[in-house]
N, C-alpha and C positions, 0 to 999 in steps of 0.2 A: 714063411716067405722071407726071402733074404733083405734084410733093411736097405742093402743100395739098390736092389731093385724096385723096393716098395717106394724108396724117395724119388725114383728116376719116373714112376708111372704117375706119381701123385703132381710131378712138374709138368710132364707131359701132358695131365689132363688139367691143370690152372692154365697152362697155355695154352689147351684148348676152346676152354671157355670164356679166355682174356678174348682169342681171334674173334670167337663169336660174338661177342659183345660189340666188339669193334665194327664184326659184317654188319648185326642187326643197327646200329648205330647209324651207320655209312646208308643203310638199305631203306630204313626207312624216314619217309619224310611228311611232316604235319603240312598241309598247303592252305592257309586263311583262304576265306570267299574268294577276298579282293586279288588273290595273287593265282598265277599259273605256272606248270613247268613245263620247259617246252625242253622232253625227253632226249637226246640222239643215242642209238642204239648200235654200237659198231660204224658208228662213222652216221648213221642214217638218222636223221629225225622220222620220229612215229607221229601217224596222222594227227592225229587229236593230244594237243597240249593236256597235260595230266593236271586232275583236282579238281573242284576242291576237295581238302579232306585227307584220309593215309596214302601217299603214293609208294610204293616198293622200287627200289631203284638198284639194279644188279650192279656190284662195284666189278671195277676195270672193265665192264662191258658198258653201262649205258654212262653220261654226260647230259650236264642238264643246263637250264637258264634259265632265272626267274624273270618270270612276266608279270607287272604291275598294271591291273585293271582300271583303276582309277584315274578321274581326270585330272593331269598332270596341269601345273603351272608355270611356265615361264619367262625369262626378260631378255628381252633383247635391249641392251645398251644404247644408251644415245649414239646417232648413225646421222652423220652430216649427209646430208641429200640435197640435192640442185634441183628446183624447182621449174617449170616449164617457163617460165619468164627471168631463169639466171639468177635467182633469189637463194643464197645458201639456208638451208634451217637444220636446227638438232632436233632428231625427235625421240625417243625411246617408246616401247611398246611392250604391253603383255601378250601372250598367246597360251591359248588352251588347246588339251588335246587329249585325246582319248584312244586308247589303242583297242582295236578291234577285232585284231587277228594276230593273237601273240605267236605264232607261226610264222607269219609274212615279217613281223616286224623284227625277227631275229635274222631269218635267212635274206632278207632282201636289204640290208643297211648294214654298215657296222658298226657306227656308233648314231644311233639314231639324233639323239639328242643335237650332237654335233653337228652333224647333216643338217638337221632343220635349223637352228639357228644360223647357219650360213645361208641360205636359203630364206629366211627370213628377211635378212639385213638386205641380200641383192634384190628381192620382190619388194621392198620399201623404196629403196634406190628408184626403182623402173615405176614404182607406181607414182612416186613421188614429181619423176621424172615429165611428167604428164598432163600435171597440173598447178595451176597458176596459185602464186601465193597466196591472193585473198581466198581463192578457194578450200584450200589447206589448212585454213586458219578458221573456216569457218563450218566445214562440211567434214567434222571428225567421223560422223556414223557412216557418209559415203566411202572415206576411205578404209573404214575396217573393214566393210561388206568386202573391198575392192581385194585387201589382203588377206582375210580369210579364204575368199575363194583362189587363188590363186597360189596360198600353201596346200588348201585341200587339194588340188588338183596331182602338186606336186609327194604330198604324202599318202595319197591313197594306195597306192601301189606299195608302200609299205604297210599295209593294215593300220594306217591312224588316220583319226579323222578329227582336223582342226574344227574345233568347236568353238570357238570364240577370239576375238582379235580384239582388243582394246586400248588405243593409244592413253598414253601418260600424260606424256607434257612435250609440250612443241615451245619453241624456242627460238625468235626471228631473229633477223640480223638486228644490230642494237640502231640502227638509224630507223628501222621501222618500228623497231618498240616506241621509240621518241613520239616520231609521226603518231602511230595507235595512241600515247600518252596525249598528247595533244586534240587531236578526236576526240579523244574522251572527255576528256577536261571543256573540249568547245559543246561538244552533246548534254553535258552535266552543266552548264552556266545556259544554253538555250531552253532547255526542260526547265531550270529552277525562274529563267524573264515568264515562260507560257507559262507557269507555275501563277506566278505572281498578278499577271496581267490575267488571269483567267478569274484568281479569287480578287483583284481587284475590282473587275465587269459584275462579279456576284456579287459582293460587296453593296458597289454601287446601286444594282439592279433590287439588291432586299430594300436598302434604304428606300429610292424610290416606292415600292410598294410597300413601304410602311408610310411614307408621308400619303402616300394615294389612301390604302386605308385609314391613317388619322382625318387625312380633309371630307373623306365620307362619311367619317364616324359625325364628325364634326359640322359636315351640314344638315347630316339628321339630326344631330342634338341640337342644329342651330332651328331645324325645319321644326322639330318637337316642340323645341322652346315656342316661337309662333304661335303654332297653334293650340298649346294652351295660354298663351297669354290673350290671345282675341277669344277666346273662349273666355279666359277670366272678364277681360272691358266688357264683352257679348253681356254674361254675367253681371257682371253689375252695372251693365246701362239697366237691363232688364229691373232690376233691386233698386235702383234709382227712379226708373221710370213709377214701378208701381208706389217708391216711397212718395213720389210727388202725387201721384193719383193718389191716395189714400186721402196727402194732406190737403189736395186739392176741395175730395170729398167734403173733407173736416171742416173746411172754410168755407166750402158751402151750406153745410149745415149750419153751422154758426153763424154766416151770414143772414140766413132766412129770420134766426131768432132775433135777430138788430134790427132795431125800431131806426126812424127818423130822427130824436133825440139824441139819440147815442152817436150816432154818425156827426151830428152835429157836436157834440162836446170833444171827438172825436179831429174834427177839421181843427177846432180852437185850438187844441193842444198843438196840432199841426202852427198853426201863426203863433200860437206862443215860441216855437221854437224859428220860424223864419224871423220874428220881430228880433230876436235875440242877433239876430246875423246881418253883416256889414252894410248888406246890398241897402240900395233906394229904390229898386222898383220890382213890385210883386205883383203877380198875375195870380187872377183868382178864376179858378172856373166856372162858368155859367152854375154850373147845380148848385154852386154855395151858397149864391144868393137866395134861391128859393128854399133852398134848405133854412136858411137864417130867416127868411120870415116865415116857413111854417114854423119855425121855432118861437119867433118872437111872437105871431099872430095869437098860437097855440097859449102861450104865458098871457098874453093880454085878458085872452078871455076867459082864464084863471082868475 
């Protein structure tokens, strides 16, 4: 074979197999879960968005767009909005969304993203437009319901479907911040007076019912004390009484043993001891006398 022929077949076919690499390159394409390709084949989109998985894609005939499945997030910027009562406020907002039909949402928008964010800011505007400051300020979850559904309406016909709406931070005019700071500060000094007069009343109210339980403890320990102290006098009246009965006994018996004489020696000692004492006039009982002469009669006729 003639070498410039052999060199001329041999480039001919590295530049065959460069093209092919380049077609197979161009032609095929890996599609993750999450993603779709939404084909057009001569100008035409084919029904069913391609993937997941290898899709074949014939160069200079078909054009393609990737479609991202997942639910997207984004911000809408702080958007001065007029309030139903003339109140200006800032608000900023998130919004979610999820496309559903990567078909629609290629052919029916052209820049989706864009669309909806404009769209977003004038349905805040209008919903905002609606409702009264204090309302605004206080009913965040009424108004995401309010513009969710009111983007969903307007993006469904693109295949997306807002899925979640959630304001950020709202933002009053600064004379009502003041006022709101002042409220609060009046809310927080009235909570901490009930605060105080509440554990004051309890306070009060324990004490009470501890002096009530001390002065009860305290009349029954007074009531206890009592009654064993008249138990104890009961006691020994009873120890008393029998100590005198006993000795009463004893003096009876030892009386029975005493003669006439003894009684008599008995009285003398008694005048020996009146004789001793200041007085001038002594009283003698009638029995002494007879006593004194069974004594003395008794000695005589000894």
């Amino acid at each position: 074979m003639n070498p410039a022929v052999g060199s001329t077949l041999f480039c001919f076919v590295g530049a065959a197999l460069i093209v092919l690499v380049i077609f197979l390159w161009s032609s095929i394409k890996i599609v993750p879960e999450y993603m779709r390709l939404v084909v057009f084949r001569l100008g035409r989109v084919l029904q069913k968005p391609k993937g997941p998985g290898i899709v074949i894609i014939i160069p200079f005939f078909d054009s393609y767009k990737w479609v991202d499945l997942r639910e997207q997030v984004r911000e809408v910027p702080h958007q001065t909005s007029i309030t139903k009562d003339n109140a200006p406020i800032s608000i900023d907002f998130l919004w979610y969304y999820k496309i559903l039909d990567p078909g629609e949402s290629v052919l029916q928008v052209g820049n989706f993203e864009s669309a909806a964010a404009g769209i977003a800011a004038t349905t805040l505007r209008a919903v905002i437009g609606g409702i009264p400051l204090d309302d605004v300020l206080s009913e965040r979850e009424h108004i995401n319901n309010m513009l969710r559904t009111r983007l969903d309406e307007v993006t469904e016909r693109w295949g997306v479907k807002v899925t979640n709406v959630e304001i950020r931070e709202i933002i009053p005019p600064r004379d009502v911040q003041e006022a709101m700071n002042r409220q609060m500060s009046a809310e927080r000094i009235r909570r901490a007076v009930v605060t105080e007069s509440t554990g004051t009343r309890e306070a009060a109210v324990n004490v009470a019912e501890g002096e009530k339980q001390s002065n009860i403890l305290r009349a029954e320990g007074e009531k206890q004390s009592s009654i064993l102290k008249a138990e104890g006098e009961r006691e020994a009246q009873l120890l008393r009484a029998e100590g005198f009965a006993k000795a009463l006994e004893q003096i009876y018996g030892a009386a029975k043993s005493i003669d006439q004489k003894t009684m008599t020696l008995q009285y003398f000692e008694t005048l020996k001891s009146i004789g001793s004492s200041p007085s001038t006039k002594y009283i003698f009982p009638m029995e002494f006398t007879s006593m004194l002469d069974n004594f003395l009669g008794k000695n005589a006729k000894g």
